[in-house]
LUMNU-28059 format. One record per residue (C-alpha): residue number from 1; x, y, z. Coordinates in nm, 4 decimals. Each point is the difference from the previous one (the first is absolute). Example, Ala and Ser with C-alpha at 12.3 -4.5 7.8 and 13.67 -1.06 7.14 Angstrom:
! LUMNU-28059
+------+----------+----------+----------+
| keti |       c1 |       c2 |       c3 |
+------+----------+----------+----------+
|    1 |   1.2300 |  -0.4500 |   0.7800 |
|    2 |   0.1370 |   0.3440 |  -0.0660 |
+------+----------+----------+----------+
END
This chain:
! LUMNU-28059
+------+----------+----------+----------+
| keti |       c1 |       c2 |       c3 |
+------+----------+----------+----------+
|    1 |  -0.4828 |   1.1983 |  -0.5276 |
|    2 |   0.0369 |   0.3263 |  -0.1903 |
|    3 |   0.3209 |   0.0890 |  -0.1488 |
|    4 |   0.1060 |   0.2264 |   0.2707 |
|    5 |  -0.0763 |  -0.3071 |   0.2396 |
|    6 |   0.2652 |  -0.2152 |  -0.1940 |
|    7 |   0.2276 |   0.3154 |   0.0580 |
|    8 |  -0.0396 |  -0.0377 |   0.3670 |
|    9 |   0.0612 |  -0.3583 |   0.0108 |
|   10 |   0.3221 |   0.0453 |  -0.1815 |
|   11 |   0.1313 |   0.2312 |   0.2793 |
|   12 |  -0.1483 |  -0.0929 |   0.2860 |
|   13 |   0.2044 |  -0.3741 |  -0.1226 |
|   14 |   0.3169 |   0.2247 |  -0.0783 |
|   15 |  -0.0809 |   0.1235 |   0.3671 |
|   16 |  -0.0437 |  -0.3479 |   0.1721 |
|   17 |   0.3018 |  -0.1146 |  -0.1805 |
|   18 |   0.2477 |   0.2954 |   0.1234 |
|   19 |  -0.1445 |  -0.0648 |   0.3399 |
|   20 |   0.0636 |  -0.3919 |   0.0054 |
|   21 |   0.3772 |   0.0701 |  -0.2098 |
|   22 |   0.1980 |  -0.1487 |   0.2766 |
|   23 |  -0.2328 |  -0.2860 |   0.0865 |
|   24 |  -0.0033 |  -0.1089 |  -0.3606 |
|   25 |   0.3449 |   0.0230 |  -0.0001 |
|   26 |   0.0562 |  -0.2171 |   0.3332 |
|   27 |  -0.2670 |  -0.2712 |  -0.1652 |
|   28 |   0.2506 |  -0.0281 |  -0.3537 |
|   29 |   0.3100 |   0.0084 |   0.2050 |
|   30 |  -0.1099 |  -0.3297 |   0.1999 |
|   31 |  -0.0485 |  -0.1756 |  -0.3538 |
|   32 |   0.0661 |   0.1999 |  -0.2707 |
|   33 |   0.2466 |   0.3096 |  -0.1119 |
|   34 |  -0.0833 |   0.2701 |   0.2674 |
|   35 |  -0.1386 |   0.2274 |  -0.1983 |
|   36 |  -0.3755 |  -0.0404 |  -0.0688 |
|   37 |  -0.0743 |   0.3149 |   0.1940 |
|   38 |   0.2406 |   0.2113 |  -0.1519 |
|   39 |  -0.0795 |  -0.0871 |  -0.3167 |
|   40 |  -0.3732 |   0.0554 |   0.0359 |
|   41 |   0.0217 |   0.3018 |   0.1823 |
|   42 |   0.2160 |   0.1183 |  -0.2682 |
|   43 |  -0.2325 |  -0.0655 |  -0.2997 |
|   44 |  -0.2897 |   0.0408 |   0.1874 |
|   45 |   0.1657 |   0.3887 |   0.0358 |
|   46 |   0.0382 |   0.0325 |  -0.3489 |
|   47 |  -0.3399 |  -0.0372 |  -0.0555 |
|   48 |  -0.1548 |   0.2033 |   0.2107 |
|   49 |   0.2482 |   0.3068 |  -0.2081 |
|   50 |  -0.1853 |  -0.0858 |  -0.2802 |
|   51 |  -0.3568 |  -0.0223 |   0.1704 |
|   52 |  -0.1051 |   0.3611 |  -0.0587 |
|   53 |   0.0998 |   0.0098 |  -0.4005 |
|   54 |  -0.2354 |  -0.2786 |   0.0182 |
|   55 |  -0.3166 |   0.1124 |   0.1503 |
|   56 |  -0.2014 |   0.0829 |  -0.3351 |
|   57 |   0.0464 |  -0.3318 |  -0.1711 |
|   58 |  -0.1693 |  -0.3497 |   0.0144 |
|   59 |   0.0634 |  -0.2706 |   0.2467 |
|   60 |   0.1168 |  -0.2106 |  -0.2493 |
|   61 |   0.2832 |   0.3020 |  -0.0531 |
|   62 |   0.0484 |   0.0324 |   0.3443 |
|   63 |   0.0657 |  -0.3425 |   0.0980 |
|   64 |   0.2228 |  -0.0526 |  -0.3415 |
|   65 |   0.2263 |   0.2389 |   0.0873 |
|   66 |  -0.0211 |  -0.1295 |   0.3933 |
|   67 |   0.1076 |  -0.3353 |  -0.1156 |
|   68 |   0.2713 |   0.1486 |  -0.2819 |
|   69 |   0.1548 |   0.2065 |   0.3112 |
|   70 |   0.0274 |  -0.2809 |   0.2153 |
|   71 |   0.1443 |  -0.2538 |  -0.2710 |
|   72 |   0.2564 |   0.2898 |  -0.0726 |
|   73 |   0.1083 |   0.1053 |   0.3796 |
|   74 |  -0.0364 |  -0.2931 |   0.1777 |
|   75 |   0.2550 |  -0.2887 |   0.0409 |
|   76 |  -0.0047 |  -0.3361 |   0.0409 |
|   77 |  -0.3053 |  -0.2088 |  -0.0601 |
|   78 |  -0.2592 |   0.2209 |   0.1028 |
|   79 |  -0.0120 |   0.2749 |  -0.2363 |
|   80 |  -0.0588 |  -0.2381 |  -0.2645 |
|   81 |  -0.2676 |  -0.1755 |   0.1825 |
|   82 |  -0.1445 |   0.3472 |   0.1066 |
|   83 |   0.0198 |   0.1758 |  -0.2845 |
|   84 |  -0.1682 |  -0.3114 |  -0.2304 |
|   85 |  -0.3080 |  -0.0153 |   0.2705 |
|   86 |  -0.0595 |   0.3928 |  -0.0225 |
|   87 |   0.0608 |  -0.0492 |  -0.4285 |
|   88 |  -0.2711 |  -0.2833 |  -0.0258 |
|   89 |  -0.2406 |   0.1799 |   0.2701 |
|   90 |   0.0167 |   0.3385 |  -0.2724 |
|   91 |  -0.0524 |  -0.2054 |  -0.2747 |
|   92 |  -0.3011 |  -0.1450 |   0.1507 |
|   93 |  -0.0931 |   0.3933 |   0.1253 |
|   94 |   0.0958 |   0.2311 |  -0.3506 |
|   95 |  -0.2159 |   0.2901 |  -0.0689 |
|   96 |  -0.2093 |  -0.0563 |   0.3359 |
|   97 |  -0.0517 |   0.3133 |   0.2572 |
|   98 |  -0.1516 |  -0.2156 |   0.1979 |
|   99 |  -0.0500 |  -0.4316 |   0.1149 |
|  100 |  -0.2686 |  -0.1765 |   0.1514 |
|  101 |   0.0834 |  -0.2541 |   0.2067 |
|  102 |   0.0287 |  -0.2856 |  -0.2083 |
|  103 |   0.1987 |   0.2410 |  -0.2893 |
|  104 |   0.2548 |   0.0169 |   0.3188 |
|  105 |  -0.0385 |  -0.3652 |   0.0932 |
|  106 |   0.0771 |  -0.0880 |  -0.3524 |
|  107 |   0.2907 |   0.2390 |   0.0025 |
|  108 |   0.1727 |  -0.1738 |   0.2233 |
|  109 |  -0.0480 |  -0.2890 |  -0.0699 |
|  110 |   0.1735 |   0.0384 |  -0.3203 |
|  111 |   0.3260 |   0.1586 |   0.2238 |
|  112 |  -0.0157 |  -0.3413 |   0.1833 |
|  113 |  -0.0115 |  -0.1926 |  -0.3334 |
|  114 |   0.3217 |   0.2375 |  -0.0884 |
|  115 |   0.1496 |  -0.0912 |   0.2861 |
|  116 |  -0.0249 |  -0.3138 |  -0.0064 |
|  117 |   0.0917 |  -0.0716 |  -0.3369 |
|  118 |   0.2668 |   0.2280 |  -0.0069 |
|  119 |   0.1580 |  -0.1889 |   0.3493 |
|  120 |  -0.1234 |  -0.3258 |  -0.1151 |
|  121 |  -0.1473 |   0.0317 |   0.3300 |
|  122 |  -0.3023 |  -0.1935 |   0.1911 |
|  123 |  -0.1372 |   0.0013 |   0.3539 |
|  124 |   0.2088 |  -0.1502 |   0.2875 |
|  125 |   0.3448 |   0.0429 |  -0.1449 |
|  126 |   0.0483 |   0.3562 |   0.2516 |
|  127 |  -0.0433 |   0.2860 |  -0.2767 |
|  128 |  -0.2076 |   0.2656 |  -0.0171 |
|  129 |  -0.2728 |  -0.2075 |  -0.1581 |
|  130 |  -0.0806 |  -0.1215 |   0.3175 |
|  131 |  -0.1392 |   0.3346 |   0.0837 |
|  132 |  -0.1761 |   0.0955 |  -0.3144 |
|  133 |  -0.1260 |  -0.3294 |  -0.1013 |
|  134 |  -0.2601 |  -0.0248 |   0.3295 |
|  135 |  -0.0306 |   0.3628 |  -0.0537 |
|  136 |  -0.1556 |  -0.0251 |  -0.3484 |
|  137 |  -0.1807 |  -0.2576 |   0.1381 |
|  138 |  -0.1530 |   0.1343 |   0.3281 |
|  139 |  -0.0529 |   0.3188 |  -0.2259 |
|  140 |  -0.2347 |  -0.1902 |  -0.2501 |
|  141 |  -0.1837 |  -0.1723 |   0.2360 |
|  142 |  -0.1071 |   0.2872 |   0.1889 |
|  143 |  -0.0993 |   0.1506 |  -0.3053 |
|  144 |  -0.1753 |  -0.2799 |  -0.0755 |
|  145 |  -0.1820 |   0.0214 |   0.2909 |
|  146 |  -0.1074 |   0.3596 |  -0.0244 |
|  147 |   0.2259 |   0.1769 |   0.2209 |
|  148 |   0.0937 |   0.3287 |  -0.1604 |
|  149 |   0.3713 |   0.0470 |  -0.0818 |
|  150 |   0.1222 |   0.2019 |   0.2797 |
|  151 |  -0.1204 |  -0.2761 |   0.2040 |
|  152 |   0.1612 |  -0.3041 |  -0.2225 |
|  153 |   0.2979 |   0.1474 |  -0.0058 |
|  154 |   0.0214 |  -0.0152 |   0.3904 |
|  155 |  -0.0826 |  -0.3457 |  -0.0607 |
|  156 |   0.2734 |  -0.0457 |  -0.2358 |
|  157 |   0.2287 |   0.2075 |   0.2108 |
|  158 |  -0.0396 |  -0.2797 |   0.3236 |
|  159 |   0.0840 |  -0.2750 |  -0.2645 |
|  160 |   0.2606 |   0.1359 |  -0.1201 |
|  161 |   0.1437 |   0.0639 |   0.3753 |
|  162 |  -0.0992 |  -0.3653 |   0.0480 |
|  163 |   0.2084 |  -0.1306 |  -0.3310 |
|  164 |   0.3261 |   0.2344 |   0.1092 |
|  165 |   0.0001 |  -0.1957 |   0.3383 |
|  166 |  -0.0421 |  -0.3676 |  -0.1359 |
|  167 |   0.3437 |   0.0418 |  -0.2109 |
|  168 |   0.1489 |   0.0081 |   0.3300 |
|  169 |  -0.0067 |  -0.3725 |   0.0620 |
|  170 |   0.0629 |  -0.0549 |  -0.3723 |
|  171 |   0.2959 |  -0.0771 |  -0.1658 |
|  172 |   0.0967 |   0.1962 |  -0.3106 |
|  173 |   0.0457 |  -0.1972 |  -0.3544 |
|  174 |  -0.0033 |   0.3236 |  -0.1609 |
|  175 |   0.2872 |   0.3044 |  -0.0240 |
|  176 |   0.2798 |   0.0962 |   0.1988 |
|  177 |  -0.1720 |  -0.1826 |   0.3162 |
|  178 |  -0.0349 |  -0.3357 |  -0.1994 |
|  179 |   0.3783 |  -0.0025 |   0.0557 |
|  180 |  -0.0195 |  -0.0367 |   0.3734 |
|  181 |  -0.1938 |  -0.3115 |  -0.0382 |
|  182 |  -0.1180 |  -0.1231 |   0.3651 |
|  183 |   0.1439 |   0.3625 |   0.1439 |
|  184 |  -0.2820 |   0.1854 |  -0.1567 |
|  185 |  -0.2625 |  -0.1927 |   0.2509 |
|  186 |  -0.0497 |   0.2691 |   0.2838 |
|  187 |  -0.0379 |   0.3267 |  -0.2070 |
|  188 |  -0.2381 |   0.2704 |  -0.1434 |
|  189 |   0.0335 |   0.0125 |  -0.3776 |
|  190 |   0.0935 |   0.3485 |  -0.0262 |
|  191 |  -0.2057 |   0.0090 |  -0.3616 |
|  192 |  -0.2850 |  -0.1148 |   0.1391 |
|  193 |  -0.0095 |   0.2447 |   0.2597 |
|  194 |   0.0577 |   0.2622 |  -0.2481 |
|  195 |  -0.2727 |  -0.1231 |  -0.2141 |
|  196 |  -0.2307 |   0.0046 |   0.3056 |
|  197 |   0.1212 |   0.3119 |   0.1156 |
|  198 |  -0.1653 |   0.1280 |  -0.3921 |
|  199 |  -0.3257 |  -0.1736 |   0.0634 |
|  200 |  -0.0602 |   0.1665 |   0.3244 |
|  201 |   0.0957 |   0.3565 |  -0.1427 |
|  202 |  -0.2381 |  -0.0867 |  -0.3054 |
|  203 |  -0.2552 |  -0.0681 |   0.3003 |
|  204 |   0.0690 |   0.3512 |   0.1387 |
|  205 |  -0.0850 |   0.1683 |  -0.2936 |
|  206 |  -0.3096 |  -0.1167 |  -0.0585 |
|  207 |  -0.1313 |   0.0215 |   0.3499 |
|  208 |   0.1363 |   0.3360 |  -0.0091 |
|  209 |  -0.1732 |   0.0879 |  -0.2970 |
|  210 |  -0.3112 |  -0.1463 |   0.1109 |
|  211 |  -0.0195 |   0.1737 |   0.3346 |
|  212 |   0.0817 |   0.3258 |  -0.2017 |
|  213 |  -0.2840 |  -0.0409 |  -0.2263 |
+------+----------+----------+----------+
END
């Protein structure tokens, strides 16, 4: 994915995010403050403002100030947890026009590993890691198998639409839903359908890119 390609993914998620506001919003009211989509939406706005002062630099640049705009505009415990994946992906990404596949595999894998030690979070407790964690995996093992990365990232795109439904019959031991205890049993994380919601636009890009090249 070429810089410009990273561009794209960052709106076309700001896009998919603005569109899915009020769902996101009705998934965090049922277990958690009401205001996931909002709050996304918001930073996810702010973002794309600064998008076009951005075009000439890295992808390490871009996605730094990505996840510094997000950790500044967006509430609750997402824009921490969004804006430390999109730091650790630029870290892994600085000075780079471009990423292979496994350069982006390894990218975000290191968000993930953010994430998750950030939220002192693992799989099954109905947080966005279980989106991105079968993501990153799904992702790698298409690689791995020689599919190009348009193509993985479709695969990691179903996984993560997998891992988004199968918090529904979980029950959160983690954030504001944790709190609900047996209540939380019966619902869509909202952060995990955010998170898949920026694996699928990720996916978009690069078939888009592909099919323009």
């Amino acid at each position: 994915m070429t810089r410009d390609d990273i561009v794209d993914w960052i709106r076309r998620y700001a896009a998919a995010v603005a569109a899915q506001k009020q769902y996101l919003t009705e998934l965090d009211a049922a277990i958690g403050d009401g205001d996931h989509g909002i709050n996304m939406d918001r930073g996810m706005s702010e973002v794309c403002a600064k998008l076009d002062g951005l075009s000439e630099r890295d992808i390490g640049a871009i996605l730094n100030a990505v996840g510094m705009t997000l950790l500044s505009k967006v509430g609750g415990a997402a824009g921490p947890l969004y804006g430390t994946l999109f730091m650790r992906f630029s870290k892994e990404t600085a000075g780079k026009l471009e990423l292979t596949g496994g350069e982006f595999a390894a990218a975000l894998e290191a968000g993930l590993t953010g994430i998750q030690q950030r939220g002192s979070a693992r799989r099954g407790e109905k947080t966005m890691v279980d989106s991105l964690a079968p993501a990153v995996d799904a992702l790698r093992q298409a690689l791995d198998s020689g599919l190009t990365l348009p193509a993985a990232l479709q695969a990691a795109a179903a996984a993560a639409r997998t891992g988004a439904e199968m918090t529904i019959p979980m029950q959160a031991t983690k954030g504001r839903a944790s709190y609900l205890g047996p209540r939380s049993v019966g619902h869509k994380d909202p952060g995990a359908t955010s998170a898949q919601l920026l694996i699928e636009t990720a996916a978009g890009a690069a078939s888009g890119a592909a099919a323009d090249s």
